[in-house]
Structures are given as structure tokens and as C-alpha cells.
N, C-alpha and C positions, 0 to 999 in steps of 0.2 A: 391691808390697805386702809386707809383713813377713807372718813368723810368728807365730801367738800367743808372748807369752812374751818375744819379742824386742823391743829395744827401736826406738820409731817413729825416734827421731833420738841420732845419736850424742853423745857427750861433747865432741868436738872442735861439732862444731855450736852445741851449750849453751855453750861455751867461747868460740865466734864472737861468739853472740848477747852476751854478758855484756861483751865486748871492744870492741863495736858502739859504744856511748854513746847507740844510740836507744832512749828508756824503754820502746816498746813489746816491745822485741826483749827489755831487759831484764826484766820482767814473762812475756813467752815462757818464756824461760831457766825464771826460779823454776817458772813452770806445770809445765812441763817434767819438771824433777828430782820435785815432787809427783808428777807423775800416772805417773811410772816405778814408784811402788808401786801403784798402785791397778790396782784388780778394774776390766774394761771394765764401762761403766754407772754409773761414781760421780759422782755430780755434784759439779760443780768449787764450791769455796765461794765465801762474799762476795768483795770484792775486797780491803778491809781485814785478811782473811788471810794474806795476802800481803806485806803489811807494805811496801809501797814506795808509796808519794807521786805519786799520778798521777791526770790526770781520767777518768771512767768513760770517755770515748771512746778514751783512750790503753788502755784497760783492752781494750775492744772491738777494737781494732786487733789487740792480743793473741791474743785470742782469736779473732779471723777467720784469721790467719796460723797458730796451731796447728791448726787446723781442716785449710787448706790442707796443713800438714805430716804428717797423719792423728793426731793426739796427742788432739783435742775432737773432740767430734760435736754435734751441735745440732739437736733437731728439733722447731721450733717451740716449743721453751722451754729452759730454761738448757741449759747445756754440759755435758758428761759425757766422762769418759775414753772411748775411741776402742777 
């Protein structure tokens, strides 16, 4: 578990993910960098904020893998920084 403050996943990781070519990883990535400013408890926006071309399931793929990575939380409604 990290420390407040610290960040969930490193820059080489976000680097991986970006280098990967799988859109969910790529969608991760951008999450990612976003939710490195936010306050724990923000809820993550639409997906069209994001600006990358993918169906909502790819979107959800996403967002289950940051979850796993501790980045989102989710409890019983949208996602929120971790």
C-alpha cells in the first residue's frame, strides 16, 4: 500500500501501459496521469474526457485494472480516485 501523497503507479508503468498498444491499458495510462492530481474521492469523468476512441466496455476494462492497481475505487457507483 502506498502513502498518502505518493503516487499509486509509477511513470515507467504509465510508460509500459502507453507502449502496450492495448486500448484498455492505453485509456489506464491517461486515467492515470489525471487522477495523479486529484484529491481521493473525485469522481473520475465521462469517458469522452478522455479523448480516445473506444467502446464503453474497453472503457470498463480500464477502469477494473486501475481499481486492481489501487488508482479507482468504486462503490457501487461511479469511480473515484483511490
Amino acid at each position: 500500500m502506498t502513502a498518502p501523497g505518493e503516487p499509486k503507479v509509477t511513470e515507467a508503468q504509465i510508460r509500459a501501459w502507453k507502449g502496450s498498444g492495448h486500448p484498455y491499458k492505453l485509456i489506464a495510462a491517461a486515467v492515470a496521469e489525471w487522477a495523479a492530481g486529484k484529491e481521493r474521492g473525485t469522481v473520475l469523468p465521462d469517458d469522452s474526457f478522455f479523448g480516445i476512441e473506444a467502446s464503453g466496455r474497453t472503457y470498463q476494462r480500464a477502469r477494473v485494472f486501475l481499481a486492481a492497481q489501487g488508482v479507482l475505487e468504486a462503490s457501487g457507483g461511479p469511480h473515484y480516485v483511490a
